[in-house]
Z-matrix of the N, CA and C atoms (Angstrom, degrees):
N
C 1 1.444
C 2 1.526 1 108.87
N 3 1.146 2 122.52 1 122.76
C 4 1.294 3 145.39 2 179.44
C 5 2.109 4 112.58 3 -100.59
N 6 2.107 5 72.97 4 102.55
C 7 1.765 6 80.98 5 175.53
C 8 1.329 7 118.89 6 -74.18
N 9 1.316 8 110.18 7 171.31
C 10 1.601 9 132.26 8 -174.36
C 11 1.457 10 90.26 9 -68.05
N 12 1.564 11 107.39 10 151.17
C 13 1.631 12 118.22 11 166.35
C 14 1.421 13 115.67 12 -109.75
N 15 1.781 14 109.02 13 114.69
C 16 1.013 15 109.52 14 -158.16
C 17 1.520 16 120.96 15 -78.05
N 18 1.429 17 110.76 16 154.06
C 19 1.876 18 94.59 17 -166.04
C 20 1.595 19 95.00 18 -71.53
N 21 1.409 20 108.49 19 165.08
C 22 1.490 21 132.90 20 165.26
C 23 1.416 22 117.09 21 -72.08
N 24 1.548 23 136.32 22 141.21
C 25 1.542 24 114.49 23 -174.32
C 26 2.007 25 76.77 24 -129.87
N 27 1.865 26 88.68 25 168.28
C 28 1.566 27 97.08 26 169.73
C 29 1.219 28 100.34 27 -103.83
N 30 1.617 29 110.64 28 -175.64
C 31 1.374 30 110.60 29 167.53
C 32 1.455 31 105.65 30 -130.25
N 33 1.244 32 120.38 31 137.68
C 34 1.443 33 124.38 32 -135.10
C 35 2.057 34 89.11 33 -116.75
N 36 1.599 35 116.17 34 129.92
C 37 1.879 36 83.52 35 168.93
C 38 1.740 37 77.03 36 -132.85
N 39 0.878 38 140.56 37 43.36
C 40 1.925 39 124.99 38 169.60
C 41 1.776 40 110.22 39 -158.37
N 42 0.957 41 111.63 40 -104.08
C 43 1.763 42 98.15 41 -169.63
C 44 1.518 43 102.46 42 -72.56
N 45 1.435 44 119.86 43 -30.76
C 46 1.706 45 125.80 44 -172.40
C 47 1.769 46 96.66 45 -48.47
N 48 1.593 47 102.57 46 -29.52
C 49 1.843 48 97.47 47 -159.02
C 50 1.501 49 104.14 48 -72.60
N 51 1.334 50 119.42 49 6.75
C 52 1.703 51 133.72 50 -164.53
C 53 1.601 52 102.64 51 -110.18
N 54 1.341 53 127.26 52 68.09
C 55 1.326 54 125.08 53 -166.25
C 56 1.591 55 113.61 54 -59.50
N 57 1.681 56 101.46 55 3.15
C 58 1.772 57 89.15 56 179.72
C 59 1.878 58 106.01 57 -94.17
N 60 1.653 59 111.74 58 20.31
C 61 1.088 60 114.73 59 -177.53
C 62 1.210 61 127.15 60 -127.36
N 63 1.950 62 105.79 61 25.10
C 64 1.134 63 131.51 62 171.72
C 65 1.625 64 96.03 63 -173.46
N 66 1.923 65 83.76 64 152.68
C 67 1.564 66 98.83 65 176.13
C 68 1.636 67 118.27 66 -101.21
N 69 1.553 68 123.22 67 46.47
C 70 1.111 69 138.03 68 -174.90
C 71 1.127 70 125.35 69 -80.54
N 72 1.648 71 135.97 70 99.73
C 73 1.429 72 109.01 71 -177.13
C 74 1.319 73 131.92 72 -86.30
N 75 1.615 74 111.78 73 -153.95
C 76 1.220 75 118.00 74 176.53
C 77 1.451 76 111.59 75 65.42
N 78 1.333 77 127.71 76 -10.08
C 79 1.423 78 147.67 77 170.78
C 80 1.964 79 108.49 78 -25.19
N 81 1.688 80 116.55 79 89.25
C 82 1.069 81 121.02 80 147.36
C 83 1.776 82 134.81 81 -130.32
N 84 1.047 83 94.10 82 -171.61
C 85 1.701 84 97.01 83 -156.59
C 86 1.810 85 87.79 84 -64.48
N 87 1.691 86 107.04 85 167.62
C 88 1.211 87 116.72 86 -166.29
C 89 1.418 88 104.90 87 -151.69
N 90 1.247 89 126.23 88 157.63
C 91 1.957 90 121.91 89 162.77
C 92 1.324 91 97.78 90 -127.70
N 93 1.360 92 125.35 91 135.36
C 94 1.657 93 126.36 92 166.64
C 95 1.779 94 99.58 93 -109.04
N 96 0.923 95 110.42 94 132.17
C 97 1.340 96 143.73 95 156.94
C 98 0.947 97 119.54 96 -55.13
N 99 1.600 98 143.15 97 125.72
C 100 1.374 99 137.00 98 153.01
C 101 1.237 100 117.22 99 98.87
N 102 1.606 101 118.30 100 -3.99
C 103 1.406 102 127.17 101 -170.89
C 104 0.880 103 110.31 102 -119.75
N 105 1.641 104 129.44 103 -176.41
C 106 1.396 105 151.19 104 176.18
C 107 1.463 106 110.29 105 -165.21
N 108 1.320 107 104.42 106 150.12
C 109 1.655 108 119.45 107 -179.47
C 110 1.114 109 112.99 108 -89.47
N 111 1.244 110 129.76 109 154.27
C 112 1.349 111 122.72 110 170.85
C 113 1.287 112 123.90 111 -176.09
N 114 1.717 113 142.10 112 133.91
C 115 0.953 114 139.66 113 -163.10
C 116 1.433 115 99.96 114 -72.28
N 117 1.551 116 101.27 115 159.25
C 118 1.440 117 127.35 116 -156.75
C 119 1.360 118 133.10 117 -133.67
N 120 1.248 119 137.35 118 68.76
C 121 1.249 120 122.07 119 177.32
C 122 1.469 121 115.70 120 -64.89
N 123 1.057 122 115.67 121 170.26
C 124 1.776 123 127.56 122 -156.10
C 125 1.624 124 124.06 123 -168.07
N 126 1.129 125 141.11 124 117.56
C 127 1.135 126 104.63 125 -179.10
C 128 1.374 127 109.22 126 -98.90
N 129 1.289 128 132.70 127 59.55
C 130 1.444 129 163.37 128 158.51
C 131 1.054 130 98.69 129 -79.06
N 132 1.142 131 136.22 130 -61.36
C 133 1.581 132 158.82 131 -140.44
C 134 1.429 133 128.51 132 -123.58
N 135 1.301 134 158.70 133 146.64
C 136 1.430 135 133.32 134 155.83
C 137 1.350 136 113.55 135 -104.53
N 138 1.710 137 116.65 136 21.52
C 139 1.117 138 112.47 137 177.99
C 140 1.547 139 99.32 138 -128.78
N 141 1.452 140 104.47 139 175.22
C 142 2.002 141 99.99 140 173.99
C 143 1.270 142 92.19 141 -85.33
N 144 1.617 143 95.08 142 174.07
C 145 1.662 144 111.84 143 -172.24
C 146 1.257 145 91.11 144 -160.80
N 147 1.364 146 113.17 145 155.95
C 148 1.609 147 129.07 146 175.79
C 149 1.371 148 110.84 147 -86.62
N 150 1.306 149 123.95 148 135.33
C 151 1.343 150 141.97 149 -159.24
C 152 1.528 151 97.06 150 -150.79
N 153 1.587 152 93.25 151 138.62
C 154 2.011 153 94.64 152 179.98
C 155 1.952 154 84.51 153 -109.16
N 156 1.763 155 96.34 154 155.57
C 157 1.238 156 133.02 155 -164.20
C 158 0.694 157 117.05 156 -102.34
N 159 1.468 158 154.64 157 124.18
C 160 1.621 159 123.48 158 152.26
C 161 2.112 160 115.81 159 -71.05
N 162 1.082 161 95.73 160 122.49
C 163 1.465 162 106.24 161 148.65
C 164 0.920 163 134.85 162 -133.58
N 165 1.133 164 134.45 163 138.20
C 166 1.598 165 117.44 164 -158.76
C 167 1.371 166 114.29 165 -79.39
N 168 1.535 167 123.91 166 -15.84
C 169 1.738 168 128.06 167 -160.06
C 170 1.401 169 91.25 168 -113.81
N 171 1.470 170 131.37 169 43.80
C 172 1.192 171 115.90 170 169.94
C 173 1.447 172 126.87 171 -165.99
N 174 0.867 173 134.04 172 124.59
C 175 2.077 174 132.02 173 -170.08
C 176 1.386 175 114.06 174 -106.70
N 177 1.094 176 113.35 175 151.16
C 178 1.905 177 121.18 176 163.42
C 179 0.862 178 118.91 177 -124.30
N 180 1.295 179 125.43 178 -176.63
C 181 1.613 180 132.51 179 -166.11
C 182 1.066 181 92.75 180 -115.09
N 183 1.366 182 111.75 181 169.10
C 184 1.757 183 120.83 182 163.18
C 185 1.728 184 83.42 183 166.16
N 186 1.796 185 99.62 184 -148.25
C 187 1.222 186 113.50 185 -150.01
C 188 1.349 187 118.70 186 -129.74
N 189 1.033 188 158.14 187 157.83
C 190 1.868 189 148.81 188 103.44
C 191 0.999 190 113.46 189 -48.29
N 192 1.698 191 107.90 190 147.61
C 193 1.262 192 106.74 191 158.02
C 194 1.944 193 88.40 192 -148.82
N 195 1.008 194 107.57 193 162.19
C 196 1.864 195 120.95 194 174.71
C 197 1.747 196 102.07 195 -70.55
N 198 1.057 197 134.50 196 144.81
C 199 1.309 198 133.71 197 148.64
C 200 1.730 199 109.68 198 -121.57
N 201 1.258 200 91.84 199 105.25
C 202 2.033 201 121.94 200 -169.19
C 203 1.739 202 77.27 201 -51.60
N 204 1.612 203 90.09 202 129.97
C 205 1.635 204 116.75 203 150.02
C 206 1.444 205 100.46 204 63.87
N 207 1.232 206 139.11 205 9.81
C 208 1.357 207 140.22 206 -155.94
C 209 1.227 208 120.10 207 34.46
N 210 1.004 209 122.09 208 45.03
C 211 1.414 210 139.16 209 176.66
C 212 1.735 211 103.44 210 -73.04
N 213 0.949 212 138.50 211 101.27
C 214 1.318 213 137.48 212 -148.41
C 215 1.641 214 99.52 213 -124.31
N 216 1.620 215 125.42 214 -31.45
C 217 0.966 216 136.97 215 162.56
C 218 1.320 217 121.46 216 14.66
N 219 1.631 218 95.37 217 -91.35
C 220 1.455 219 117.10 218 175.24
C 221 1.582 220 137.24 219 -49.02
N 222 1.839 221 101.39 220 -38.70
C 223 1.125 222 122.55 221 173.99
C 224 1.629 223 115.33 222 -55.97
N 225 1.944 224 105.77 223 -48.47
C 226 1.142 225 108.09 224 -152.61
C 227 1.484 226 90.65 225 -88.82
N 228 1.377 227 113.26 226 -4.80
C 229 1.742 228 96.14 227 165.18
C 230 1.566 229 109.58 228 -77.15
N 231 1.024 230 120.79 229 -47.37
C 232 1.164 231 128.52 230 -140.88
C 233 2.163 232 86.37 231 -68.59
N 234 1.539 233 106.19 232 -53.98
C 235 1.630 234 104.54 233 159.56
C 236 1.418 235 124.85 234 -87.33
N 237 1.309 236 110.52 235 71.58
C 238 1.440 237 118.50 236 -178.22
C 239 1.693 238 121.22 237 -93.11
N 240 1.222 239 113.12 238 9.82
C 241 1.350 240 135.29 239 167.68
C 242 1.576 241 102.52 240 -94.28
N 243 1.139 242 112.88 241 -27.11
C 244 1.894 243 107.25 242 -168.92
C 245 1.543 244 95.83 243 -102.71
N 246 1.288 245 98.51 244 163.94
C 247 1.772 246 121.19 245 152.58
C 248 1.544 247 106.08 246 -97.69
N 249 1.534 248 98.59 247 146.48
C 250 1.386 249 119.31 248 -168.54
C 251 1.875 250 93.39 249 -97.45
N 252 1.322 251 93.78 250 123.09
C 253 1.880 252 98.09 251 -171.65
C 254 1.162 253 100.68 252 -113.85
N 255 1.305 254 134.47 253 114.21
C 256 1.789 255 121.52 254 150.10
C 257 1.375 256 127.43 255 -53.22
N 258 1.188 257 125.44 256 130.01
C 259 1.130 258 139.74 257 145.19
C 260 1.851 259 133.21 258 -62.95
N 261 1.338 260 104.30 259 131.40
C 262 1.843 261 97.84 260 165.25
C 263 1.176 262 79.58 261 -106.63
N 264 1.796 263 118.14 262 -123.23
C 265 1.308 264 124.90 263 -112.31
C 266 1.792 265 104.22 264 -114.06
N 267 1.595 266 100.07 265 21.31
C 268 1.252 267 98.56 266 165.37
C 269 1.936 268 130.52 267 -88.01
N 270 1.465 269 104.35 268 1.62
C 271 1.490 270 123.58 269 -170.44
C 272 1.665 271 93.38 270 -86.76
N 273 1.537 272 124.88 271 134.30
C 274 1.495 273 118.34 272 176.44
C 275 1.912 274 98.65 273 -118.80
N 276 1.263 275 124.17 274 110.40
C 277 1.425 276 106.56 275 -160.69
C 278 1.736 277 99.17 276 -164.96
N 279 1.463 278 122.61 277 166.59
C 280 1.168 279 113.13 278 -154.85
C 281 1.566 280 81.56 279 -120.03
N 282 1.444 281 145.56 280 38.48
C 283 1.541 282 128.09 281 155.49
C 284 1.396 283 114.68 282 -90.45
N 285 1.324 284 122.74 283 18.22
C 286 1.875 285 121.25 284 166.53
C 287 1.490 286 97.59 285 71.43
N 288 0.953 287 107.42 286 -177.94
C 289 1.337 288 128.44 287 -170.43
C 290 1.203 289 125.92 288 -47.84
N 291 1.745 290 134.10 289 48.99
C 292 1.247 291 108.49 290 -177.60
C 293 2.011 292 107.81 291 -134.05
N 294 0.840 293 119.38 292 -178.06
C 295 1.263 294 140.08 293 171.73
C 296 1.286 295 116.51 294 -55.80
N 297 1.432 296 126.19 295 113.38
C 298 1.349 297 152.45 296 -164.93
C 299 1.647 298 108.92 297 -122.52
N 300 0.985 299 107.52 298 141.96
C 301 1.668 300 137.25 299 164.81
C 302 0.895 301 139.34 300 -149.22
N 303 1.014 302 142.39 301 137.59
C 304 1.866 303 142.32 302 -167.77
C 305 1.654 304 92.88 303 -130.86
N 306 1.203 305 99.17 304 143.38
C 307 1.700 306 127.20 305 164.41
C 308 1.519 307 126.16 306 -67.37
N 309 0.898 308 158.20 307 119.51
C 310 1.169 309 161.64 308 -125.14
C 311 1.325 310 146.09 309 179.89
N 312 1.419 311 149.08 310 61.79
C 313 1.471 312 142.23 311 -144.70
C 314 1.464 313 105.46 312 -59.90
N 315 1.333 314 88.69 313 126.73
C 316 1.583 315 108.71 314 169.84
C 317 1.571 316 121.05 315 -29.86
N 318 1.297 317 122.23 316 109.80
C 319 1.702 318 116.41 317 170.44
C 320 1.474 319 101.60 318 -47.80
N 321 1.710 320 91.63 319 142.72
C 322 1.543 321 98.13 320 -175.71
C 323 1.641 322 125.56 321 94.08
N 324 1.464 323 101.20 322 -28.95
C 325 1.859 324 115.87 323 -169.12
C 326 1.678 325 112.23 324 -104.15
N 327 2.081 326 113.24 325 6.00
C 328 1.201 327 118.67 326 168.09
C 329 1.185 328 102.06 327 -150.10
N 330 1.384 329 103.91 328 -171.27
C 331 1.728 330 125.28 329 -160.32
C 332 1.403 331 127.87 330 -160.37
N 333 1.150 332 144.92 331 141.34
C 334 1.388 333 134.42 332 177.21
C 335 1.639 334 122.46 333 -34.37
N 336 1.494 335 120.61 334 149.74
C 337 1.069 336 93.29 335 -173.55
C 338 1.674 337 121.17 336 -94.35
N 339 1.106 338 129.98 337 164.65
C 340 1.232 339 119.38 338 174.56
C 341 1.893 340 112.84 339 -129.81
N 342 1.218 341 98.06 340 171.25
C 343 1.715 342 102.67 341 172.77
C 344 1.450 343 139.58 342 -9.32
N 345 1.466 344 95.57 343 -56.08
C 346 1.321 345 150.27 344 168.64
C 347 1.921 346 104.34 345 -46.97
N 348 1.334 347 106.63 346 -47.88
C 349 1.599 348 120.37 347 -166.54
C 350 1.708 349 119.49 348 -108.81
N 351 1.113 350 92.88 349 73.38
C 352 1.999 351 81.61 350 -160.05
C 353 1.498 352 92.33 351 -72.60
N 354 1.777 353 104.81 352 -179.41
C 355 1.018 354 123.25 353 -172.34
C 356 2.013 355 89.75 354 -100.28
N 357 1.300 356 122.04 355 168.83
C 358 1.425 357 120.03 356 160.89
C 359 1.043 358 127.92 357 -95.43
N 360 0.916 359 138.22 358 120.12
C 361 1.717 360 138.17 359 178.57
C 362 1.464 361 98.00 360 -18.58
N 363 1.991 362 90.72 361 -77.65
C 364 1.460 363 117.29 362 -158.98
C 365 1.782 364 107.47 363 -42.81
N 366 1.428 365 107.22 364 -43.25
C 367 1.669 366 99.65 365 179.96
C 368 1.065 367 122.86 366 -53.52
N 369 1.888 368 111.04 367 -64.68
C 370 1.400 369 109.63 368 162.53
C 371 1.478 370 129.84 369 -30.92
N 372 1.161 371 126.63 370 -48.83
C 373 1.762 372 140.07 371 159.85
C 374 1.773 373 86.22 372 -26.21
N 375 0.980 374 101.37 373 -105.03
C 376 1.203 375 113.74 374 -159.24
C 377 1.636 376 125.36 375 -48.40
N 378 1.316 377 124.94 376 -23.04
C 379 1.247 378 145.01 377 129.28
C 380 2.145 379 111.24 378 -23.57
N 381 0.671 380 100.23 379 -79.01
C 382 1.765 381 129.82 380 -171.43
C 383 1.329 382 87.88 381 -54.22
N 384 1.458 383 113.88 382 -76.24
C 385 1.503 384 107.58 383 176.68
C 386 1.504 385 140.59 384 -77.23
N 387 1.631 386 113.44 385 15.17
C 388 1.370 387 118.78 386 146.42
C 389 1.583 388 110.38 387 -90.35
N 390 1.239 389 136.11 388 -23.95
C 391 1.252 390 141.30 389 -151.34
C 392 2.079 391 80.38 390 -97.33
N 393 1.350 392 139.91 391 -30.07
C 394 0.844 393 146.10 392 172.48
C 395 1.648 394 122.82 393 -45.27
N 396 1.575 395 99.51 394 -73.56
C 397 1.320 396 138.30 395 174.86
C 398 1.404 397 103.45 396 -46.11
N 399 1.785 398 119.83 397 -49.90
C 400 1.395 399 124.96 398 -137.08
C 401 2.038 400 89.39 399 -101.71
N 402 1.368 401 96.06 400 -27.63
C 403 2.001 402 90.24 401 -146.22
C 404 2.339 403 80.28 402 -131.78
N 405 1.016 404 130.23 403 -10.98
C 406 1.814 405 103.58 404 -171.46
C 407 1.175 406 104.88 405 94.48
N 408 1.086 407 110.88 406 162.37
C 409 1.440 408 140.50 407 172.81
C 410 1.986 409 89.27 408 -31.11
N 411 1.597 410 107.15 409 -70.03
C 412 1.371 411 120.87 410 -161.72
C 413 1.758 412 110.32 411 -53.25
N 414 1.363 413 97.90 412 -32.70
C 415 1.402 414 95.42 413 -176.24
C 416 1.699 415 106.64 414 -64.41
N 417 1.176 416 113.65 415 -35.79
C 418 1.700 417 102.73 416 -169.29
C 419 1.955 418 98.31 417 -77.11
N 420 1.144 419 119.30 418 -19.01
C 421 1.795 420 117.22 419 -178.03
C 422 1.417 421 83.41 420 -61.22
N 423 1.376 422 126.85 421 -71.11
C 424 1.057 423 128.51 422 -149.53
C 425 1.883 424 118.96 423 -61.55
N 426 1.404 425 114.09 424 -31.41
C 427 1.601 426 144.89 425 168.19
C 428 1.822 427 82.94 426 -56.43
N 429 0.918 428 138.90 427 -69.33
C 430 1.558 429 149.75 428 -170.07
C 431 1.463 430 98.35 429 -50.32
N 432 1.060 431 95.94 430 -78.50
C 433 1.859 432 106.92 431 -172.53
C 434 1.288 433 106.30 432 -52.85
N 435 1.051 434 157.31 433 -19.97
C 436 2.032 435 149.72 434 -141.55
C 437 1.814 436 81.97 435 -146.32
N 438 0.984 437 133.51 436 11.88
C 439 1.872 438 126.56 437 149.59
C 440 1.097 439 121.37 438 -113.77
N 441 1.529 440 108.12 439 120.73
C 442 1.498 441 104.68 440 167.00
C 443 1.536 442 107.14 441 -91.24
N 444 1.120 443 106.20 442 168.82
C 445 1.856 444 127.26 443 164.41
C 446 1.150 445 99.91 444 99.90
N 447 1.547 446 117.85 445 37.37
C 448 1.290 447 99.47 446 163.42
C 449 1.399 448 134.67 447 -101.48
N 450 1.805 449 97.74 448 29.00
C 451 1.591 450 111.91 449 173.69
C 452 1.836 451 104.86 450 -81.85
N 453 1.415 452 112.58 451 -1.27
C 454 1.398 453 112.21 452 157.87
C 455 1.609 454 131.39 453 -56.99
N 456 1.467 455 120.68 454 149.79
C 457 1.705 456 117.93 455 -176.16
C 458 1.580 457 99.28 456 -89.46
N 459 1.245 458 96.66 457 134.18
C 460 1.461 459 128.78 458 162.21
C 461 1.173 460 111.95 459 -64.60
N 462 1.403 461 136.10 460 95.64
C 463 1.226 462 130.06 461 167.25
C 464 1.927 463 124.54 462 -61.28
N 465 0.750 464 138.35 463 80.93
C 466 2.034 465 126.72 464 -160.56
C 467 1.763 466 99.64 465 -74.13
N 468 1.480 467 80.62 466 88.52
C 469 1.726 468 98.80 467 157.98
C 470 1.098 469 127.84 468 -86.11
N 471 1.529 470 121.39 469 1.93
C 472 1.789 471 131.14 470 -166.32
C 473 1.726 472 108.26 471 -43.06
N 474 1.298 473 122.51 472 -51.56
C 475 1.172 474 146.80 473 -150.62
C 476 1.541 475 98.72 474 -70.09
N 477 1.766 476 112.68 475 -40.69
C 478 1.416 477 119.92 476 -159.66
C 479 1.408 478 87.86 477 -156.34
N 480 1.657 479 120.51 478 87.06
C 481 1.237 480 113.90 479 -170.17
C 482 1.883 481 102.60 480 -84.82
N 483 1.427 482 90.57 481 144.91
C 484 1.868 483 90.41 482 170.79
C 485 1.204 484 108.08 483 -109.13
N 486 1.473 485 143.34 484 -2.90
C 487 1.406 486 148.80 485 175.37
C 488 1.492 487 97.16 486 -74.00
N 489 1.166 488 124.13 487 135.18
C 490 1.301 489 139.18 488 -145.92
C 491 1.482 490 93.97 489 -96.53
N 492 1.442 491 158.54 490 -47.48
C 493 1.198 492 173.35 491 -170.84
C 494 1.796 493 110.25 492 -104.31
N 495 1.375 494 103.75 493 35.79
C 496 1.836 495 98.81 494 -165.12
C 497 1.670 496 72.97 495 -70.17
N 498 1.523 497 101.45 496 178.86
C 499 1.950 498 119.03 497 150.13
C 500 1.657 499 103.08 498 -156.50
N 501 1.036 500 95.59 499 146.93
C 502 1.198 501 126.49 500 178.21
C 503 1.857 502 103.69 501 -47.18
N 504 1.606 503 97.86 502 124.15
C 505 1.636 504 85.49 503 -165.14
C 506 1.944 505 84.97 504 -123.11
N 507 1.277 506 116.69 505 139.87
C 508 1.432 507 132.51 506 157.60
C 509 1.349 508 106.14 507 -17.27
N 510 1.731 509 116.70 508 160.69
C 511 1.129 510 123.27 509 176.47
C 512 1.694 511 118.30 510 -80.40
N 513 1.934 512 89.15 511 -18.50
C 514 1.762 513 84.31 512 175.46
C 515 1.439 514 97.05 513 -106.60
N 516 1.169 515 135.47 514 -10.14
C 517 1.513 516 113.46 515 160.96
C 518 1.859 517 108.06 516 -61.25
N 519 1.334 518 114.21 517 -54.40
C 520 1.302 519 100.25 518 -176.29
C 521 1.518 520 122.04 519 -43.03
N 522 1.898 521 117.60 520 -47.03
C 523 1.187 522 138.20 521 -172.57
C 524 1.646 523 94.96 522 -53.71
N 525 1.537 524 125.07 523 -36.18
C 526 1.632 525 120.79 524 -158.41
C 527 1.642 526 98.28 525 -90.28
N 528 1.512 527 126.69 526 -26.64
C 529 1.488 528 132.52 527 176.64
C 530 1.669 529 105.94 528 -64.55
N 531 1.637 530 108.76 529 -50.35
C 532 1.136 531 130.82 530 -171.11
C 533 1.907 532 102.77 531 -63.89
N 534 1.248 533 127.88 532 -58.42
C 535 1.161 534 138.62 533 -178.90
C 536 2.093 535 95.00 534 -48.33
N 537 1.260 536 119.69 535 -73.45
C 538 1.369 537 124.41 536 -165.17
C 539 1.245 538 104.37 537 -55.60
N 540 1.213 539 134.48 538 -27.21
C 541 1.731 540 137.77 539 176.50
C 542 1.502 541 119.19 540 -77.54
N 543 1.653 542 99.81 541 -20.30
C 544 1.827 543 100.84 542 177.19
C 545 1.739 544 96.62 543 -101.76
N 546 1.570 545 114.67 544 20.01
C 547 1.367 546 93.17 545 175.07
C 548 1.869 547 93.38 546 -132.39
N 549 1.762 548 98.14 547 26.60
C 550 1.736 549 78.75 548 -174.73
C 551 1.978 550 85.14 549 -96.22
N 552 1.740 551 103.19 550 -165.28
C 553 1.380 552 117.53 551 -178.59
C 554 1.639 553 101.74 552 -42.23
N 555 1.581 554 101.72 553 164.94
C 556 1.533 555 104.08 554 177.58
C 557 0.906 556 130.46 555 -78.45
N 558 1.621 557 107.99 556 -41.34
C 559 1.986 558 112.30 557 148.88
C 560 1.544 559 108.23 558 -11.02
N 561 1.052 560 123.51 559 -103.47
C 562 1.396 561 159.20 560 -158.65
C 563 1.420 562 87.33 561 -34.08
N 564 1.454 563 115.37 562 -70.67
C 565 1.543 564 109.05 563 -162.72
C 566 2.018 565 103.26 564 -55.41
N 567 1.593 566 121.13 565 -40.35
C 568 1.415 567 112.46 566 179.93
C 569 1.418 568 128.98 567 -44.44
N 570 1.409 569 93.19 568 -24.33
C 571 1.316 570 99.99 569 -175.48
C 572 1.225 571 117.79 570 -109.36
N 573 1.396 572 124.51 571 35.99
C 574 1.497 573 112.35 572 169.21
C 575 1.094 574 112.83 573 -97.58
């Protein structure tokens, strides 16, 4: 008897954690092991982007989700700045036994961010408010706390978003994005 082949899921820790910005199922909460988030310059990009880390003394939150038939296609366009990394036994998550990967820029293929590299409003938005939706109030402290680079400038694109997947976030989600940005470094806040 010949079992079913089970689909592959990613593990999602930045806009993926915003399920209104993909149609992925099976979508639940997750802990990765061994990593850290962190803003990203690239010259992929002219903006920062979130990239997971390895460190060994440290975990984040984010997500699963199934990707039907391993059809990976879409995904790996949609993260076509990252490498697609497998995971074993650093994913902590309740989909049983299957095959995990997280997205990731190549060591070597980024850099701290500078002046030059802002962060986007609109991402963060949508960032903040999947980490909202997915994890509480606590989950976004914690999304805050487990990223570095956030001595990077905030660009405030809200008005005229250029992040390709922004959404429209509440007046107290905005107020809770808005609150964590007037309490990051002082850099960062001058320049929004």
């Amino acid at each position: 008897m010949t079992h079913p082949v089970k689909d592959p899921y990613f593990f999602g820790y930045g806009s993926l954690v915003n399920a209104r910005t993909h149609d992925y199922e099976n979508v639940q909460a997750a802990t990765l092991k061994g990593w850290r988030r962190a803003w990203r310059a690239s010259p992929l990009r002219a903006v920062c982007y979130l990239t997971a880390v390895p460190c060994a003394d440290s975990e984040i939150d984010g997500l699963v989700a199934s990707v039907p038939g391993a059809d990976w296609d879409a995904l790996d366009h949609r993260e076509r700045a990252y490498a697609r990394v497998p995971l074993r036994d650093e994913v902590s998550h309740q989909a049983g036994d299957v095959d995990v990967a997280v997205y990731a820029i190549a060591k070597g293929a980024h850099s701290d961010p500078t002046a030059e590299n802002p962060v986007l409003l609109s991402y963060l938005d949508v960032v903040v408010q999947g980490y909202l939706h997915m994890f509480g109030r606590a989950g976004v402290d914690r999304f805050f706390a487990t990223t570095d680079g956030w001595h990077a400038p905030i660009q405030n694109d809200r008005d005229a978003p250029i992040y390709p997947r922004a959404q429209t976030l509440t007046k107290a989600e905005r107020a809770l994005v808005d609150d964590w940005i007037t309490s990051l470094p002082t850099e960062t806040k001058q320049r929004l």
